[in-house]
C-alpha positions, -999 to 999 in steps of 0.1 A, spaced: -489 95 776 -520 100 786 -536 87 821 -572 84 803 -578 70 769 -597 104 759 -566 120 770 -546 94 745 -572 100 715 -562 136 716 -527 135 718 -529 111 690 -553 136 671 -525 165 679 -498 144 666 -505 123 632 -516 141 600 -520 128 566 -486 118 559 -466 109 592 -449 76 584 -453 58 618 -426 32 626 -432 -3 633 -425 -18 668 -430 -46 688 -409 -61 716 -395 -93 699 -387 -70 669 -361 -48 690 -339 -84 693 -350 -95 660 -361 -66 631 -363 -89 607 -389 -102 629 -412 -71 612 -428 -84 581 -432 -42 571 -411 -13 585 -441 13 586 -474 27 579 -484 61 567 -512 80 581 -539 87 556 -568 101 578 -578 112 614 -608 109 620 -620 125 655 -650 103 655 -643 72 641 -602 67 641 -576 66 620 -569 56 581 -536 39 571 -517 29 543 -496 2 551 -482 -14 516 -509 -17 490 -539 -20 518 -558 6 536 -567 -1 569 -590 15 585 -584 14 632 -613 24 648 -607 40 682 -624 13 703 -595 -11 691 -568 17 702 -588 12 738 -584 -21 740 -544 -23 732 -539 6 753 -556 -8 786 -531 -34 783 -503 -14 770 -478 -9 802 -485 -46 811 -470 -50 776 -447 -27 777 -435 -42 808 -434 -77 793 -460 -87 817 -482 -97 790 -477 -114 760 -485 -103 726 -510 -131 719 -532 -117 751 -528 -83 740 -541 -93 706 -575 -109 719 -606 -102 697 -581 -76 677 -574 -76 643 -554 -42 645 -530 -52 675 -500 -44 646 -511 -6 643 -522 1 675 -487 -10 694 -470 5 666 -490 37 668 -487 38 709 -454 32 707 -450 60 681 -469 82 707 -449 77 736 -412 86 715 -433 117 708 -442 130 741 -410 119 755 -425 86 773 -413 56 788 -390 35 771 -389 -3 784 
């Protein structure tokens, strides 16, 4: 993954197109899956500018980038259970998508798995 968020956006950009279903993850959920209240999203829209569109059951959802930021600027602290989801999900009503989507990133490129 990326060492800079611009460097993150793009590989992002490179990697979903309309119609990737992206898994979803979160570190209680890999003792407990039934822990996840839906299995995945599909990617709608990328939008270089603005961020990404998802269907995730009947709802769009639309992530703008800055949100992506936020999640991954705390991500390996995460990751590394050094952080708790609660604190990762500060001021960020799409914490769900964007572990789910970082997570998806990293299995991609070949990145860490904690």
């Amino acid at each position: 993954m990326g060492e800079t968020f611009a460097e993150v956006k793009r590989e992002l950009i490179a990697l979903l197109r309309p119609g990737v279903r992206v898994p979803n993850w979160s570190k209680a959920a890999e003792k407990n899956p039934g822990r996840l209240k839906r299995r995945e999203f599909v990617v709608l829209e990328v939008d270089k500018a603005k961020g990404l569109a998802l269907q995730s059951g009947e709802k769009r959802v639309e992530v703008p980038w800055g949100a992506l930021e936020n999640v991954w600027r705390k991500w390996r602290d995460y990751r590394e259970c050094r952080l708790k989801r609660k604190d990762l999900a500060e001021k960020n009503f799409f914490t769900t998508y964007c572990i789910a989507l970082l997570r998806f990133l990293e299995e991609n490129l070949g990145g860490p798995r904690v």
